[in-house]
C-alpha positions as CSV (number, residue, x, y, z in Angstrom):
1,X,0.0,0.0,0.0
2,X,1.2,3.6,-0.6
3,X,1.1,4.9,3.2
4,X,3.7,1.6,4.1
5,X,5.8,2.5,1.2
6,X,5.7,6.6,2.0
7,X,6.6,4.9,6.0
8,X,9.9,3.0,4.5
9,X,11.1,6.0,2.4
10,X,10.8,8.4,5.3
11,X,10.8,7.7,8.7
12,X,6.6,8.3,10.2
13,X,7.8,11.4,12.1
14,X,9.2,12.6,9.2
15,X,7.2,11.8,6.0
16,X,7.6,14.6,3.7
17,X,4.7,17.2,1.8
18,X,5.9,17.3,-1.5
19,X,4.3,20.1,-3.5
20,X,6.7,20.0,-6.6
21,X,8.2,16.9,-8.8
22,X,11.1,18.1,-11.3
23,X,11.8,15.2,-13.8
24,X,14.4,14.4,-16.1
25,X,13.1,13.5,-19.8
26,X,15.6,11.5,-21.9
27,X,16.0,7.6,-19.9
28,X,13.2,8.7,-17.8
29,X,9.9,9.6,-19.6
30,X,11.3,9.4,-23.1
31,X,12.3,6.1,-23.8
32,X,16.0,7.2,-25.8
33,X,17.5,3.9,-26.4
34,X,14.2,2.5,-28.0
35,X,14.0,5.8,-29.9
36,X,17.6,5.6,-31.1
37,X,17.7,2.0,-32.0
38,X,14.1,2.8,-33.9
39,X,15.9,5.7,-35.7
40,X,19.3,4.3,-36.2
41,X,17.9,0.9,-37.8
42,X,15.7,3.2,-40.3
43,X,19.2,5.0,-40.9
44,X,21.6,2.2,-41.4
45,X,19.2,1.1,-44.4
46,X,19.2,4.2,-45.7
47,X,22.5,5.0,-45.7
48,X,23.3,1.2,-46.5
49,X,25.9,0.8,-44.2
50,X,26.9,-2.8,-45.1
51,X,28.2,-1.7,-48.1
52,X,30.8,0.4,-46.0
53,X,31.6,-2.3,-43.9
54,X,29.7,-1.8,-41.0
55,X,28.2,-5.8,-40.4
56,X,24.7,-5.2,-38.9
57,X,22.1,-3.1,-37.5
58,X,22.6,-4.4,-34.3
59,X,26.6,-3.9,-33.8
60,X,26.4,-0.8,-35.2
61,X,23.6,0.2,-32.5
62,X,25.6,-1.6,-29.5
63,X,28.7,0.1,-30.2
64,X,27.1,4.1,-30.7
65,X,25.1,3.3,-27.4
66,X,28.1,2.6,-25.7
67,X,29.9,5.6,-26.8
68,X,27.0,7.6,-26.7
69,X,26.2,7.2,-23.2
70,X,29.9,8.5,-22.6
71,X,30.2,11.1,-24.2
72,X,26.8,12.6,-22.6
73,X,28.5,11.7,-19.0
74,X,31.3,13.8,-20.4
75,X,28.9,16.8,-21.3
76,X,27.0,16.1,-18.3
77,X,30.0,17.3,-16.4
78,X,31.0,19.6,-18.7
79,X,33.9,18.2,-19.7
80,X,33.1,18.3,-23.6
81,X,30.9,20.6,-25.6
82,X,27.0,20.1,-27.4
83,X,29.3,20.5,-30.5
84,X,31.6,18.3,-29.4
85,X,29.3,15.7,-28.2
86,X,27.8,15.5,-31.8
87,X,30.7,15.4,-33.8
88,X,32.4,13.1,-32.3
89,X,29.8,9.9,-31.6
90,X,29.5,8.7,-34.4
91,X,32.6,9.1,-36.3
92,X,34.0,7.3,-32.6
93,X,31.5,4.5,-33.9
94,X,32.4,4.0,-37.4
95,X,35.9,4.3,-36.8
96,X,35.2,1.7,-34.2
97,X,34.0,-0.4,-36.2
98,X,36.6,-0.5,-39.1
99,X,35.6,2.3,-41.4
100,X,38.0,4.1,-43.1
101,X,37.4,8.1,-42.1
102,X,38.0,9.1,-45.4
103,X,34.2,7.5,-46.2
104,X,32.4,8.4,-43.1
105,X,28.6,9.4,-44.2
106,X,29.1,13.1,-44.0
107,X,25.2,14.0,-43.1
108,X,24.7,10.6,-40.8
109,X,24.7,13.2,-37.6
110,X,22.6,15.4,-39.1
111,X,19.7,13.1,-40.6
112,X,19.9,11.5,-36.7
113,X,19.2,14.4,-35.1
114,X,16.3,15.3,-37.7
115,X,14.6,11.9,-37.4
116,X,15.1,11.0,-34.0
117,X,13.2,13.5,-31.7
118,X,10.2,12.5,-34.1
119,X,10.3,9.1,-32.3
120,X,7.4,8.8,-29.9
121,X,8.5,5.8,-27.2
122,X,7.9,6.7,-23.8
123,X,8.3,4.2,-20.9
124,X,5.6,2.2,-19.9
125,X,2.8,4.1,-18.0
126,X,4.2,7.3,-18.6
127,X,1.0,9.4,-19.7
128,X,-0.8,7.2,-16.6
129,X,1.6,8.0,-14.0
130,X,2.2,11.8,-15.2
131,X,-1.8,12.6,-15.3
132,X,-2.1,10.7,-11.6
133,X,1.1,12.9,-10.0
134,X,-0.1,15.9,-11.8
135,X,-3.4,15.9,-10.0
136,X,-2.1,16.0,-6.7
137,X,1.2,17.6,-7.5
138,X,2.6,20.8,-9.7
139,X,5.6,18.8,-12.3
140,X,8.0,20.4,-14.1
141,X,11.0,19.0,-16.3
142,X,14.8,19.3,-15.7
143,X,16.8,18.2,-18.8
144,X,19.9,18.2,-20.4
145,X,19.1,17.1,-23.8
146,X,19.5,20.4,-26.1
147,X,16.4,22.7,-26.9
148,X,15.5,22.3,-30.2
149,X,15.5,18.0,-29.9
150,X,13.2,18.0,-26.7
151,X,10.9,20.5,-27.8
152,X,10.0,18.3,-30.3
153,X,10.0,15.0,-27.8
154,X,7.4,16.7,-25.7
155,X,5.4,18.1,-28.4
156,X,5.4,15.1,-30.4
157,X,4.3,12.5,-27.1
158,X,2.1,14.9,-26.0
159,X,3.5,15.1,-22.5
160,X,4.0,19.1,-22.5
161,X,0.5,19.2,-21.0
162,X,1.9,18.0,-17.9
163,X,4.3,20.4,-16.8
164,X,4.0,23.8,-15.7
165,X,7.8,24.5,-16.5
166,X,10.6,22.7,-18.5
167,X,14.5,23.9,-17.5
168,X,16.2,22.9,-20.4
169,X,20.6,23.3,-19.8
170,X,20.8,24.4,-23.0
171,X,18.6,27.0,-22.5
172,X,20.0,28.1,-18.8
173,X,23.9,27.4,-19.9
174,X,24.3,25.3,-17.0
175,X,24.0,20.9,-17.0
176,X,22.9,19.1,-13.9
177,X,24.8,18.1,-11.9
178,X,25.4,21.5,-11.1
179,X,23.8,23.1,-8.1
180,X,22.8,26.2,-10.0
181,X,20.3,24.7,-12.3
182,X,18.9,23.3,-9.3
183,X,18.5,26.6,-7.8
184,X,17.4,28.0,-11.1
185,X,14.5,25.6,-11.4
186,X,13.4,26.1,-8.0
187,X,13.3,30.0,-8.5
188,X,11.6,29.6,-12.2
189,X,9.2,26.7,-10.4
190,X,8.6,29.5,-7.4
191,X,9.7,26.2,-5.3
192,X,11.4,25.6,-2.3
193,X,13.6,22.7,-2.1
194,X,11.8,20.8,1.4
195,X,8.9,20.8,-0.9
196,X,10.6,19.5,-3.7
197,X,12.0,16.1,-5.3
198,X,13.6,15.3,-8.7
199,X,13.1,11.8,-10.2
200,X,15.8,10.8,-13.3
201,X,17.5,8.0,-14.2
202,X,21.2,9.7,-13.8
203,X,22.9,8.7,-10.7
204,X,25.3,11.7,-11.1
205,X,23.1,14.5,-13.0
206,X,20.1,13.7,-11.4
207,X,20.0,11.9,-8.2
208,X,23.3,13.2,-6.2
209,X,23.0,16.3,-8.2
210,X,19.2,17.0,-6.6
211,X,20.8,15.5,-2.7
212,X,23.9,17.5,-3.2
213,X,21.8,20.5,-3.7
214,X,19.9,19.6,-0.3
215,X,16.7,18.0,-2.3
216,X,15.1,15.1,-2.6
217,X,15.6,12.6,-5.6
218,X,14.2,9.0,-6.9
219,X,16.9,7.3,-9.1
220,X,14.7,5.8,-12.2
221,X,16.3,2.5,-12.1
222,X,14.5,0.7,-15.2
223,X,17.2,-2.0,-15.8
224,X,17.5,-2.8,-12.1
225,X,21.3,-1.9,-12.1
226,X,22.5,-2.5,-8.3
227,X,21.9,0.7,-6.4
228,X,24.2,2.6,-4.3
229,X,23.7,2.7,-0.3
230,X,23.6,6.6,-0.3
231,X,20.8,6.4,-2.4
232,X,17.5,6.7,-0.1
233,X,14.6,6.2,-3.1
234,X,14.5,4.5,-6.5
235,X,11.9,2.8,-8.8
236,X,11.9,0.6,-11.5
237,X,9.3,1.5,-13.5
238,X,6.8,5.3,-13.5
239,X,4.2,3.6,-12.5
240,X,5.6,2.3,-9.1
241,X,5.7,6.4,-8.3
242,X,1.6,6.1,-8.0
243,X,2.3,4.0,-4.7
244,X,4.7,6.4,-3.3
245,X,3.7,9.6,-4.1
């Protein structure tokens, strides 16, 4: 039951009011894997990759997930640029995989980034959950994808309707982690950060970037990868938030 989960997250003399949920979008409500390997299938047949030497759909995919997730830890922590973040995954990825530089597909990056945000795969429950939490709560959206790509997520899932604001880094010139976008979504949000808790699948933008800050957070744990002992809260799927929340 809901009041015996709230009672295990928080202690009964201290079980928290929340008034405001921040989410983060990509990994959390907008399903990005399913999305990319969605797009980057459509594009490898496109683009007919084999004939380059890259030997399937599904290599090709494992390889620019892996490298992709990296290079967004990187520009998480602002340790490589939007620019550099896009020129660099999936040349990494090609090169990785044997093909010469001199016959990279020039516009591959490009016709991604067109196609991709188009996708529509949210995780399960997501319009369920989000319509239940918003009547009881006031949600807003912390992410940092870029501006142009999750205006078009949103407004192509239909999820905008939910949120009162969306903090995009892009937008604020400052990633989570960092405490200021924190700060800066709490001000925008006319929050306060007792009445507050952020829910994303990052361990480091999201979840000890919200309780570094002094806020709440639920790590979004879909794939049930082992969770860390200084992390209070998580779920493993949106719809578990309708107990706890």
């Amino acid at each position: 039951m809901a009041e015996d989960k709230s009672e295990i997250e928080h202690p009964k003399s201290e079980i928290k009011k929340y008034k405001h949920i921040f989410f983060d979008l990509d990994h959390t409500i907008w399903d990005f894997d399913k999305n990319a390997e969605e797009t980057l299938h459509e594009l490898y047949e496109i683009n007919r990759l084999h004939e380059i030497g890259v030997p399937a759909a599904t290599v090709f995919i494992e390889t620019y997930t892996r490298n992709n997730h990296q290079l967004w830890a990187e520009y998480h922590t602002g340790k490589i640029t939007k620019t550099e973040l896009r020129e660099t995954r999936f040349k990494r990825t090609f090169i990785e995989l044997g093909v010469h530089p001199d016959i990279l597909p020039v516009a591959f990056e490009d016709d991604y980034v067109k196609l991709c945000p188009t996708k529509t795969n949210l995780f399960p429950h997501a319009h369920e959950t989000l319509e239940y939490l918003q009547s009881k709560y006031t949600l807003h959206l912390i992410s940092n994808g870029f501006k142009e790509a999750s205006t078009l997520k949103i407004g192509n899932t239909n999820i905008g309707k939910y949120f009162d604001k969306v903090i995009i880094s892009e937008v604020v010139g400052i990633n989570k982690p960092d405490k200021a976008i924190f700060e800066h979504a709490l001000t925008v949000a006319g929050a306060q950060k007792h009445e507050s808790i952020m829910i994303g699948d990052s361990l480091e933008a999201d979840v000890y970037g919200a309780l570094n800050f002094g806020m709440d957070a639920i790590y979004f744990n879909p794939f049930n990868a082992p969770k860390p002992d200084d992390v209070p809260m998580q779920v493993n799927g949106l719809r578990e938030l309708m107990g706890i929340l």
